[in-house]
C-alpha positions in Angstrom: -62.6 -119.3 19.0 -62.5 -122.6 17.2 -65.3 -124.2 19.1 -67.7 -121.7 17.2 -66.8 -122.5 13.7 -67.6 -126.2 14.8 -70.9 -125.0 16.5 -72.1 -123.6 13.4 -70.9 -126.4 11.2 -72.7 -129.1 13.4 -75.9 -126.5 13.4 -75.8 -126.7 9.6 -75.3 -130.4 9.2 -78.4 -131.0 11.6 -80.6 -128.6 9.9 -80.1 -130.1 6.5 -80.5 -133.7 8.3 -84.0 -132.2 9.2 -85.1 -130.5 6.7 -83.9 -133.9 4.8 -85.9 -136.3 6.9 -89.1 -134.0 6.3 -89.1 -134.5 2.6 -89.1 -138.5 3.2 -91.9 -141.1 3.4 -91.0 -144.2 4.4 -93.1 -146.6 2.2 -93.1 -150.6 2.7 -91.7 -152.4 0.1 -94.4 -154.7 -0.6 -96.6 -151.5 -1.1 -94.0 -150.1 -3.8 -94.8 -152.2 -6.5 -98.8 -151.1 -6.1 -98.6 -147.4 -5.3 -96.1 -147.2 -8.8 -98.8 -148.4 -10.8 -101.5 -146.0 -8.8 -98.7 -143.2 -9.9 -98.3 -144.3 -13.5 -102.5 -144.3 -13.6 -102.0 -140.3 -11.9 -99.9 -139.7 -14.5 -102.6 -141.4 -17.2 -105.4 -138.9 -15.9 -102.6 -136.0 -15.9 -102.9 -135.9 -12.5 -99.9 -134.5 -9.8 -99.3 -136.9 -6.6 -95.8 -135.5 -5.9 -96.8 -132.7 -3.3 -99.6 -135.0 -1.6 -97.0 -138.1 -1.1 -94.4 -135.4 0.5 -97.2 -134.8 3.1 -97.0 -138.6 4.3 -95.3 -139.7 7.2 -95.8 -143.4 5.8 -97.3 -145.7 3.7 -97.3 -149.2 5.1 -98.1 -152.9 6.3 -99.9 -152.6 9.6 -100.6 -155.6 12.4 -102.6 -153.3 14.3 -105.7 -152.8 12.6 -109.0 -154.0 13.9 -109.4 -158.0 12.6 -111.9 -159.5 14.0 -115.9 -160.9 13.1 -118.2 -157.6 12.5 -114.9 -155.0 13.2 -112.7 -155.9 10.6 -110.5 -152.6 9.1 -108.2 -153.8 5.6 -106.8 -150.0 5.5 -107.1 -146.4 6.2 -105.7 -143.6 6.3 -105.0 -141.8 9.5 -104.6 -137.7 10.4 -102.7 -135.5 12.5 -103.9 -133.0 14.9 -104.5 -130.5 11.7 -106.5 -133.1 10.0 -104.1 -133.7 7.4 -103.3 -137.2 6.1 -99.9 -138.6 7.5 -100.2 -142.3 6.9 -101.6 -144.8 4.8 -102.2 -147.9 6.4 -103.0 -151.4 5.0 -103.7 -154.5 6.9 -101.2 -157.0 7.0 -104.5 -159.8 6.4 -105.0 -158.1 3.1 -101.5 -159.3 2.1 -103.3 -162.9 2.0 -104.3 -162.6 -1.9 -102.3 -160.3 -4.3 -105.8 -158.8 -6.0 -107.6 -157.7 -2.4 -104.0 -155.9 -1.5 -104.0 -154.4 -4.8 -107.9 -152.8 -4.3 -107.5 -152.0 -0.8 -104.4 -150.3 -1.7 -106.1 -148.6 -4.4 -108.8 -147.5 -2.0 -106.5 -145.5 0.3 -104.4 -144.4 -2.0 -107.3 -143.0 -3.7 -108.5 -141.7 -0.5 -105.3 -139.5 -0.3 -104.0 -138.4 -4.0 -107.7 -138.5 -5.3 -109.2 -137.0 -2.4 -112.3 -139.2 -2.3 -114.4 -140.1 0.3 -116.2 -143.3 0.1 -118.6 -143.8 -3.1 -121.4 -146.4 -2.0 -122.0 -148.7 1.3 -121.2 -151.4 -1.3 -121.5 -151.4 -4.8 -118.4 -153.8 -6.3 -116.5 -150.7 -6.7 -113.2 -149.7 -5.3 -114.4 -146.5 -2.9 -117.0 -148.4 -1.5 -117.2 -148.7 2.5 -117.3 -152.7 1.8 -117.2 -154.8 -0.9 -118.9 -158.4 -0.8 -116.0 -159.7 -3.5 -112.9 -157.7 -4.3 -111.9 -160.4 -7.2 -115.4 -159.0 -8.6 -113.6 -155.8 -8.7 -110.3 -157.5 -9.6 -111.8 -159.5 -13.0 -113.1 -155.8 -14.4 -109.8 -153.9 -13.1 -109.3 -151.8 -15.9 -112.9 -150.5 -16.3 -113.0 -150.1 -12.2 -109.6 -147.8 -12.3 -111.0 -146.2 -14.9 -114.1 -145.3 -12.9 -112.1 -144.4 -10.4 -110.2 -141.3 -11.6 -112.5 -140.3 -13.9 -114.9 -139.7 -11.0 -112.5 -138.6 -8.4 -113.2 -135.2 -7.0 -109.4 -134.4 -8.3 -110.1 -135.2 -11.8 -113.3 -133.7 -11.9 -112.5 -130.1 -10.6 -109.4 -130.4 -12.9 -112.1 -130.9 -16.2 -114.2 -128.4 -14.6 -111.3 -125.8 -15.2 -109.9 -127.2 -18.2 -113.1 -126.2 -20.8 -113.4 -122.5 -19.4 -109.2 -122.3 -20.2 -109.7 -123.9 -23.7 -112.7 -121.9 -24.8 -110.9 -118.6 -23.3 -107.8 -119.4 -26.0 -110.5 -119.8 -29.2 
């Protein structure tokens, strides 16, 4: 009779330990310090990120992406069998200069909370496939994030309801 009231107890502790782990990404600490200012932007541009970072697996430093002449890959973001996003990579190479890391992180974080796709083939902004010079991006940061959320899909389906809900209360 005793062994059951352990059985259950143990079942319990195990299901809150996975239900637990579910509800955790596990995010490089190099990539912190970025993705808080990409939330604190979110948060400029009202926009919600907590549900979308709870669907990620990770968020990290990768040595496996392609680097090499003509196939070279500074970050993406890969899928699961359902298509959905589960990790957020970024190239270890981009680590090399503080402003690329922050625009490629940017990118694919973007890619993710923003739900963009890409904007140009490459056009000096952050969404585009490449960019010739990301410290062209870097030296106009503050008009380029601006850009960024103002023209994400998230942002504009949120202005697209927010008009119809204001002229509905006059």
């Amino acid at each position: 009779m005793k062994a059951f009231p352990c059985f259950v107890l143990l079942w319990l502790l195990l299901s809150l330990h996975v239900s637990n782990a579910q509800n955790s990404v596990a995010i490089d600490g190099r990539l912190q310090p970025i993705l808080n200012d990409f939330f604190e932007e979110c948060k400029k541009y009202d926009i919600d990120y907590h549900d979308k970072l709870f669907q990620l697996t990770n968020i990290d430093i990768s040595n496996d992406l392609p680097l090499e002449e003509n196939n070279t890959v500074l970050g993406m973001v890969t899928r699961d069998a359902d298509g959905n996003v589960e990790n957020i990579l970024i190239n270890w190479a981009a680590m090399f200069d503080p402003e690329m890391l922050k625009v490629v992180a940017f990118h694919e974080f973007a890619h993710h909370f923003l739900d963009y796709k890409h904007s140009c083939q490459d056009c000096n902004e952050i969404m585009a496939v490449t960019n010739t010079s990301y410290f062209d991006i870097a030296r106009d940061w503050e008009n380029q994030v601006q850009n960024l959320f103002t023209t994400s899909p998230i942002y504009l389906a949120k202005e697209a309801i927010t008009p119809v809900a204001t002229n509905a209360l006059n």
